[in-house]
N, C-alpha and C positions, 0 to 999 in steps of 0.2 A: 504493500500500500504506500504511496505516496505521503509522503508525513507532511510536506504541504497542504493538504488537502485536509490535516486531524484538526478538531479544536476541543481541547479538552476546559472544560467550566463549570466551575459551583454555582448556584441557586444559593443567595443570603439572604436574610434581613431578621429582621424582630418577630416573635409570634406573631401570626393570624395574618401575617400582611401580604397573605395568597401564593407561597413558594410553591407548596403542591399542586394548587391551581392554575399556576402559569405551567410547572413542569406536564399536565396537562393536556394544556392546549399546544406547546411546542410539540410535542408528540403526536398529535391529532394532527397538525400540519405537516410533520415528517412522514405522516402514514406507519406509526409503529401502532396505532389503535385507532378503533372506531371511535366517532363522535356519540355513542352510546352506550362508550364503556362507563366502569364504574368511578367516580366520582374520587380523587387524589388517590387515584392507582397505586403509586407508591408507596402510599401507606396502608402495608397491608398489614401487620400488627393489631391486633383487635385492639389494644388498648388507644392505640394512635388514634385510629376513628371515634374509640368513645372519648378519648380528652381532645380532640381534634387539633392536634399537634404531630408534626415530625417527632420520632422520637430515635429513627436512628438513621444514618444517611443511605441512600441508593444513587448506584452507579447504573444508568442506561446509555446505550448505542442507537443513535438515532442517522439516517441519512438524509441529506437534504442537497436538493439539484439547483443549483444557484444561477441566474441568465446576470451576468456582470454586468450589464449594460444595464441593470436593473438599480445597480448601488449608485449612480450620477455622476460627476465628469472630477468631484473631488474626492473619488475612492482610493484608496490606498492601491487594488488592485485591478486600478485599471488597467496599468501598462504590461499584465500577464496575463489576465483574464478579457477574452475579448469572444467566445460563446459561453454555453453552459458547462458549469463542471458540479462533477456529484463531491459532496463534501460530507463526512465523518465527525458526525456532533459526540462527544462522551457529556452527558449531563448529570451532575451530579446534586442533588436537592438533600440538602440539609436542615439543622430542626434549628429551629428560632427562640428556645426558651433559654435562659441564660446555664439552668444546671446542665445541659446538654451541649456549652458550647465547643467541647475537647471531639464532641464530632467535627464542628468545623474545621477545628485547626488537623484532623486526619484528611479531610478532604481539600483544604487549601496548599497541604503537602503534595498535592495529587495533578493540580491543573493550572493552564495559564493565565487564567483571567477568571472575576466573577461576577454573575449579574446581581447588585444591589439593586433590592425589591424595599419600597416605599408604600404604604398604604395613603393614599391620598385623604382618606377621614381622619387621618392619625396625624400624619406626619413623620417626622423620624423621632424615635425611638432611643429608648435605652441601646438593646442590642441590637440597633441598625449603627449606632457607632461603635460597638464594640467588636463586630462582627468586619465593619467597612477600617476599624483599627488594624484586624486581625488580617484584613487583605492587602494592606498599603506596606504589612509588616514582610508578609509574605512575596513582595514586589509584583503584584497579580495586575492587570490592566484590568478595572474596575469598569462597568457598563452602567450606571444610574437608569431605574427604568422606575418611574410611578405609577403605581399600581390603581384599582377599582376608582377610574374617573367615570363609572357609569352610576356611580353613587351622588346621591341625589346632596348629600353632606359633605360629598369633596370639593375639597381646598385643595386644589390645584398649584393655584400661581403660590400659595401660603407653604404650600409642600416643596414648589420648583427653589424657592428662595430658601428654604433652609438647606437643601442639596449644595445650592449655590456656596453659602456659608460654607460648605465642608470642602470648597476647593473645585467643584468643576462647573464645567463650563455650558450656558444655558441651555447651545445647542446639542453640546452632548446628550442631557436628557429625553428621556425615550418616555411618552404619555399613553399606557395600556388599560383595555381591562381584559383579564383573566376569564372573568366570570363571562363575557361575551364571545372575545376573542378579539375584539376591535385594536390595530394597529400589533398583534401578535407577531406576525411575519417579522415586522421591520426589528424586533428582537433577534432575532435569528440572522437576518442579515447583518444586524451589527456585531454581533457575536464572531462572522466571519470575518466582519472585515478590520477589526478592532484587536480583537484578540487573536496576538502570535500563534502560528504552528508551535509544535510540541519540539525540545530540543535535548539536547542531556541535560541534566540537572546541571542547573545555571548557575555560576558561580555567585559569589556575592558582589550584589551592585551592577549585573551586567543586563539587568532590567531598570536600569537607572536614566540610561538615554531616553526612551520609551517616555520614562515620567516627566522629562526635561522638555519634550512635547507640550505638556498641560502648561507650563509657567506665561504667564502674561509678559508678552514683549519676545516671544521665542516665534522663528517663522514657522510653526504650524497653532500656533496659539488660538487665530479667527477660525481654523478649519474646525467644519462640523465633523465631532466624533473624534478618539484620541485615533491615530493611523499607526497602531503599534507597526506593522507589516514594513514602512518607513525605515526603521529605526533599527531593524534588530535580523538579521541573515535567519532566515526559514527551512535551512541546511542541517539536516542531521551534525550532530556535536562529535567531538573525538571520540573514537571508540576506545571504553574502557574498560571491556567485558561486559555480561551480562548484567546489568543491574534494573533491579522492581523492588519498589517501597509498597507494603502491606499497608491497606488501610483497612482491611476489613477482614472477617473471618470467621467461621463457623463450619460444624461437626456436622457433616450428613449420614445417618445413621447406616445407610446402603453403600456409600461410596467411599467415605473419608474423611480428610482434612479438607475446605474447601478455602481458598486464599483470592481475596479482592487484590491486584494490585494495579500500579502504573507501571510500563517498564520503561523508564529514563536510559537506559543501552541495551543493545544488541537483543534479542529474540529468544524465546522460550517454545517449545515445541511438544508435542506427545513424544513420551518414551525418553523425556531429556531427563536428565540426574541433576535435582539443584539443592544447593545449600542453603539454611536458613542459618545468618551468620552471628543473631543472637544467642541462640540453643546452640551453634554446631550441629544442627542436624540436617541429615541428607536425607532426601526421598524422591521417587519417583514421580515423575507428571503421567497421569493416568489418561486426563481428558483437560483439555482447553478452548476456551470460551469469552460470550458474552454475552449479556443481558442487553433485549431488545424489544420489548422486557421480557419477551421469554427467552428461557436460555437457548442458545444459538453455537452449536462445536464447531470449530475450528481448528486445523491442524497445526497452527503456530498463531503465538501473538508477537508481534514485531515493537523496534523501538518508538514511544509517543503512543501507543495503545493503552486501552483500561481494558481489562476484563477480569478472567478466573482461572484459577488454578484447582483440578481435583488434584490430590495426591496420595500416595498409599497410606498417608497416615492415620492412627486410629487415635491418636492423643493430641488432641488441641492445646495443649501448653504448651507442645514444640513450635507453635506456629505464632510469634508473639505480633500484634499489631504497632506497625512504626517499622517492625523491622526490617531487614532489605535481602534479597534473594540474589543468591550469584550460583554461575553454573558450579560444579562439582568438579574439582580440578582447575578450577582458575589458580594462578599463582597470586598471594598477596588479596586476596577479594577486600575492595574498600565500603564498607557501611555507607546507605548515602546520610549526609548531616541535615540538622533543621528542626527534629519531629521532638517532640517533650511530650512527657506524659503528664495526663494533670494530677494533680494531688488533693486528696480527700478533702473537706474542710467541717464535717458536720459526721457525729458517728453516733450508732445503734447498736442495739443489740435484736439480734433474730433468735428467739426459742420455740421449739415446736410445741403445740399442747401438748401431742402423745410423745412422749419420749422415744418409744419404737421407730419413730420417725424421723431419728437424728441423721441416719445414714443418709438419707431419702432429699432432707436436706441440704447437706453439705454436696450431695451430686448436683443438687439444682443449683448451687451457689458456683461449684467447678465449672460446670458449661454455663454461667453467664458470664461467669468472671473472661470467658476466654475471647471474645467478643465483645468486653467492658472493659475498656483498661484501667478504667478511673476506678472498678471497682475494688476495694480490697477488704479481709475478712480475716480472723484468725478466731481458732476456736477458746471458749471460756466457760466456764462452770459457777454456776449460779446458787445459794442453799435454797433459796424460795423456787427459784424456776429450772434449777436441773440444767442439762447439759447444753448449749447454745454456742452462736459466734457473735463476736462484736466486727461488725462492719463497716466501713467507710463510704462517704459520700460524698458529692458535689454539691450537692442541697437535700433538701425533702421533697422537692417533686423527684426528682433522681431514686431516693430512699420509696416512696411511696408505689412507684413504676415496678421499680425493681420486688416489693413486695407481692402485689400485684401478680405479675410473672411468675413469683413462686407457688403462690397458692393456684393461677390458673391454669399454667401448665404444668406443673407438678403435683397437684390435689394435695397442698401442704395447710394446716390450717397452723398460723406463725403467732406468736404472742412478740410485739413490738416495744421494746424500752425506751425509756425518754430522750432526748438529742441531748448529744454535747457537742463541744468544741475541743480542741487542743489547747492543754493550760501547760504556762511552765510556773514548775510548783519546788522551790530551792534547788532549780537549776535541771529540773528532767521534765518531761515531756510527758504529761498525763490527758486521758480524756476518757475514764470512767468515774464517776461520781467515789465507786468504793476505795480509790485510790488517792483519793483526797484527804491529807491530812490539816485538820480543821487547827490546829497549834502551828502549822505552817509558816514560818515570814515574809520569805520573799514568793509571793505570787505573781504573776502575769498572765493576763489574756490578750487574745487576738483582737485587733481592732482593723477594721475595712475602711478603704476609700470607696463612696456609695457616691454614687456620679443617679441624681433622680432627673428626671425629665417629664414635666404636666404644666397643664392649664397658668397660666398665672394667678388667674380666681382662687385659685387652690393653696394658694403660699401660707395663709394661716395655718391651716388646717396641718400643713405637713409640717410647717415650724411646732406646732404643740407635740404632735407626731413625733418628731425628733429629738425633741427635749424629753417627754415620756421614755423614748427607749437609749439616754442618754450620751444621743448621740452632740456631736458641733457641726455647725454650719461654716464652713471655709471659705464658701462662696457661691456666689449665685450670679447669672448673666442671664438674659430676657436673646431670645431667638425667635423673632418675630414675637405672638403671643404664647409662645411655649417657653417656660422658664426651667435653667439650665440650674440644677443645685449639687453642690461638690459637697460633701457630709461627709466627717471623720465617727464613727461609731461601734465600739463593740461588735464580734463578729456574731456574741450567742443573741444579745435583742436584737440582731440583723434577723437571722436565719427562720428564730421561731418567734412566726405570728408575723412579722411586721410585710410578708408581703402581700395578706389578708387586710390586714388596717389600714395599708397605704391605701388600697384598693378601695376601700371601704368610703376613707374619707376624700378622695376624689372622685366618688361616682366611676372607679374603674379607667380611669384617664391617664394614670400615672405608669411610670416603669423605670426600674431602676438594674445600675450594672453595680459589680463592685469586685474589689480584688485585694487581699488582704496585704495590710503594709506592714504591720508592726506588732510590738509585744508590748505593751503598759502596764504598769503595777495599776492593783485591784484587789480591793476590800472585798472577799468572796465566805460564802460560807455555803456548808452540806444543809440540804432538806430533806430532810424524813419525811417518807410518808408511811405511816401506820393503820394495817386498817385489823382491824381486834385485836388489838394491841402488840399484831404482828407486823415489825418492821415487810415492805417490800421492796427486794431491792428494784426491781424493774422501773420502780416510780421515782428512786434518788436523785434530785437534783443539785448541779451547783448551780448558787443565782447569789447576784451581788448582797451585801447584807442591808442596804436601804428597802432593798424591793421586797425582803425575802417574806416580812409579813403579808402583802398584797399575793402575791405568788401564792404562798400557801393559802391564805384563806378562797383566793379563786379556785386552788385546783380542791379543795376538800369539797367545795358546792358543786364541782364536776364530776368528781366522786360519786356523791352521793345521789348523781342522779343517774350514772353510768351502773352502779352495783343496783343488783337485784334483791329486793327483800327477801330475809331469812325467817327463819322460826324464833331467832334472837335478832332485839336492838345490835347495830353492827355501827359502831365509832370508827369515825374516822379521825387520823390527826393529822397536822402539820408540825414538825418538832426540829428543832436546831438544839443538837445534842440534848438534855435533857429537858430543856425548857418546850413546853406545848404550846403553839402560835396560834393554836387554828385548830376547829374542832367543830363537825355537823357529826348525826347520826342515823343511820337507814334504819327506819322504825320497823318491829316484826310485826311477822304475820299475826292476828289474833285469831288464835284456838276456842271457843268454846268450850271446854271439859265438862261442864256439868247440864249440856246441850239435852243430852241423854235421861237423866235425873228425872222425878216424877215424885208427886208431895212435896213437901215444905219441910223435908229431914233437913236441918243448916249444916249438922254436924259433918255429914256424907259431902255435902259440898263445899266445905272450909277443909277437908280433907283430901280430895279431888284440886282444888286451890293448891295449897299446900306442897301436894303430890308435882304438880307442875313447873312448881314456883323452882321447887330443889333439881327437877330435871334441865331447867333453862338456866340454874347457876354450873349446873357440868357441862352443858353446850358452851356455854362462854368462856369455861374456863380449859375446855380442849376439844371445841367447835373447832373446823377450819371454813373458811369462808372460802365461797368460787368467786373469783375475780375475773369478769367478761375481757374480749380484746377492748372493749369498747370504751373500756379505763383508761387503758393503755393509749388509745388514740387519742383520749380526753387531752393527755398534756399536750400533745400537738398544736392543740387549737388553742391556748392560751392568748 
């Protein structure tokens, strides 16, 4: 294949601002599916459609026949293109919620340019900057395209001008809807004609010329469209051997190992031997491939390709994501660089109700973790809840997903412990509650830079917001009527609750990014929760010691309406070390004992009394109580 003719591209932006619904329509005009297929194809994850979010990336092969004389007299390809030529789209649609953005940066390791997607009712976004950060970083030639102008509520020119603010240029902007199809094409044609062919993995900065294009006062600065094509030779790179960066990967129980990647040199074939040169492990290519969107073999994938790898393997943890694939007998094989893994920021604990089910889970945590890079997990033992693992996360919609997936594809029923963070606690590095020692000196916790973006009308509301979860305001700047807030805050009242509240008090308007900077000394204390006068530890938290009355006495009223009445009164407490903060009680069920009785004997029923009274003092004092998940979830929602 012609590697002139490849354009490899991510699909960006903020949740909801129509990624699956453009990847779509682009597809519908390549002819990879009928205008009657189903509804953001790509997401086919049950869970994806019911939160109606991307939740993991897809790579598709699309073809598309392009008439040059179509692109106008200022195309980059005119002076090569002078009929039609068939061109080789790889489209890659990633997820827009901020706990998922370590997909991005797998798929911006992968391609040459990306279309940032803008919702024209919105505007930009949290993660439309963080995302359009993550591509500028990545030296991707960016395509600005705003999205649902068929809405009846879009701000268009309000949408064009904040674009403008982040550096490009009017005409570059591309004005679509998804939802119709209206002006779809001209996506795709700029895709071709904008974004570079595929080359070897590009040194650093030699996507620099390219962006020296965009500068005001430079001679392509007036031309509509940046004209990467201009700037940068469309020539396969020096051959350095084999090399393919994994971005994807998963266990097909019939075949094998299966392996997403790009290959940035030389060619992979059936029947080739290649090395994975994280693990050191060799294996066999069985079958090779591409999604279009169904899968489609091929008997080689050449340099500037995406596709897939089957291979003999039965163990997914030889096959790490980020890593880089070289044939088997290269001399010296070099890693390609660039790819980081993201690291955890919010951790749990997973227990299964039935114990019998501990095996059952830890397989289901092996094959997601293999597929999750950000996931991480290590087993721990509980006195109240028995055998379990404590897990790592990006956030709680991350945690909450991942949950989800276990209990539906492995028919696990999980008991869920409260979130932490990572504390340093005289000098080590703790984030389970039972490892907290309350006589401690030197404490520190994680504090985020939280970059919000909403309404202006809304600046009160989030300033009480903010001062409530103790967080500073650094700064604020007004982007047209959207206002820009920079917030230094604790990363634990980041994490839990505040992106419900935020939500809450801007009428859902608001969106926030944020990236953790620092360690701060902090006044911290342990909260017990006790419920019949049985510590649990599932429910321990650490919370600052200002808050930690409010904290307790919310979560005890949440408590108390999550637990199910017993045959006994069932106390609940809130307690910092021995001192009791907080205290509701789930009142029992009432027996009638002398229901039964007949005449007016007193003595028979003061005896029946009596009989009762002394059997509800041995329930209480070696009753155990059942505690629902739905306790468990209560702290979540604080």
């Amino acid at each position: 294949m012609d590697q002139r003719c490849i354009r490899n591209f991510a699909l960006i932006a903020h949740i909801d601002h129509g990624k699956s619904t453009l990847a779509d329509r682009i597809m519908e005009i390549c002819g990879a599916v009928s205008q009657n297929h189903q509804a953001q194809l790509l997401d086919n994850l049950e869970l994806e459609r019911e939160h109606g979010i991307t939740i993991k990336l897809k790579a598709i092969r699309l073809n598309y026949t392009l008439d040059a004389n179509s692109l106008g007299p200022q195309s980059s390809l005119d002076s090569t293109r002078t009929a039609s030529f068939a061109y080789t789209l790889n489209l890659i649609d990633t997820p827009g919620h901020v706990d998922f953005s370590y997909e991005v940066s797998r798929s911006l390791a992968s391609v040459e340019g990306a279309v940032l997607i803008v919702d024209a009712t919105q505007g930009v976004q949290a993660q439309t900057i963080a995302n359009f950060n993550l591509a500028k970083e990545a030296d991707l030639m960016i395509i600005p395209v705003i999205n649902k102008i068929d809405m009846p509520q879009a701000e268009i020119k309000k949408t064009q001008e904040e674009l403008i603010s982040l550096g490009f240029l009017e005409e570059e902007i591309l004005k679509v809807s998804a939802k119709t199809g209206e002006n779809v094409e001209s996506v795709i044609k700029a895709i071709i004609d904008r974004i570079p062919a595929p080359n070897s993995w590009p040194e650093p900065g030699s996507r620099t010329v390219e962006k020296q294009a965009r500068e005001p006062g430079s001679s392509s600065a007036n031309t509509p469209g940046v004209k990467s094509g201009q700037h940068r030779e469309n020539t396969p790179g020096v051959k350095k051997g084999t090399q393919a960066l994994i971005f994807d990967s998963a266990l097909d129980p019939y075949k094998g190992v299966v392996a997403t990647v790009r290959l940035f040199d030389g060619e992979i074939k059936v029947g080739g031997q290649i090395l994975f040169l994280a693990t050191r492990t060799k294996a066999e290519v069985l079958q090779v491939g591409y999604l279009s969107p169904k899968p489609t073999y091929v008997e080689k994938l050449f340099c500037g390709e995406v596709g897939f790898l089957v291979t003999n393997l039965k163990d997914l943890s030889k096959v790490k994501v980020g890593d880089t694939i070289s044939l088997s007998g290269t001399l010296n094989p070099k890693a390609l660089p660039g790819y980081q893994e993201a690291k955890p920021v919010v951790f749990l604990s997973f227990y299964p109700t039935d114990p019998h089910q501990l095996l059952k889970l830890k397989d289901g945590l092996d094959k997601l973790k293999l597929n999750d890079s950000s996931l991480t997990y290590s087993s721990e033992t509980s006195l109240t809840l028995g055998q379990g693992f404590r897990l790592g996360f990006l956030g709680l919609l991350h945690a909450q997903i991942t949950q989800e997936r276990l209990e539906r594809e492995y028919d696990l029923d999980i008991i869920v412990t409260s979130p932490s963070v990572n504390f340093e606690v005289d000098g080590k590095i703790i984030n389970k509650p039972s490892q907290f020692n309350p006589a401690s000196k030197n404490v520190q916790e994680p504090y985020a830079k939280v970059v919000i973006y909403a309404p202006e009308k809304f600046y009160g509301q989030i300033s009480n917001l903010i001062h409530e979860r103790r967080g500073e305001i650094l700064n604020f700047e007004n982007i047209g009527k959207t206002l820009k807030i920079e917030v230094l805050m604790p990363l634990l009242d980041l994490l839990i609750g505040f992106y419900d509240q935020l939500k809450s008090a801007t009428s859902g308007f608001a969106s926030f990014d944020f990236e953790v900077t620092e360690y701060k000394d902090a006044d911290l204390v342990k909260l017990d929760i006790l419920v019949n006068h049985q510590p649990i530890e599932g429910l321990v938290q650490i919370v600052p010691r200002q808050k930690a009355e409010t904290v307790g006495k919310s979560l005890v009223v949440k408590l108390k309406e999550a637990i199910p009445r017993q045959q006994i009164p069932v106390p609940i407490q809130a307690a910092i070390g021995g001192k009791i903060i907080a205290r509701e009680t789930v009142p029992s069920f009432r027996k009638d004992v002398t229901q039964k009785l007949y005449g007016g004997d007193v003595t028979r029923k003061m005896k029946l009394l009596e009989k009762q009274k002394k059997g509800k003092k041995r329930m209480r004092r070696f009753g155990q109580v059942d505690i629902p998940q739905e306790a468990f979830l209560a702290v979540l929602k604080l």
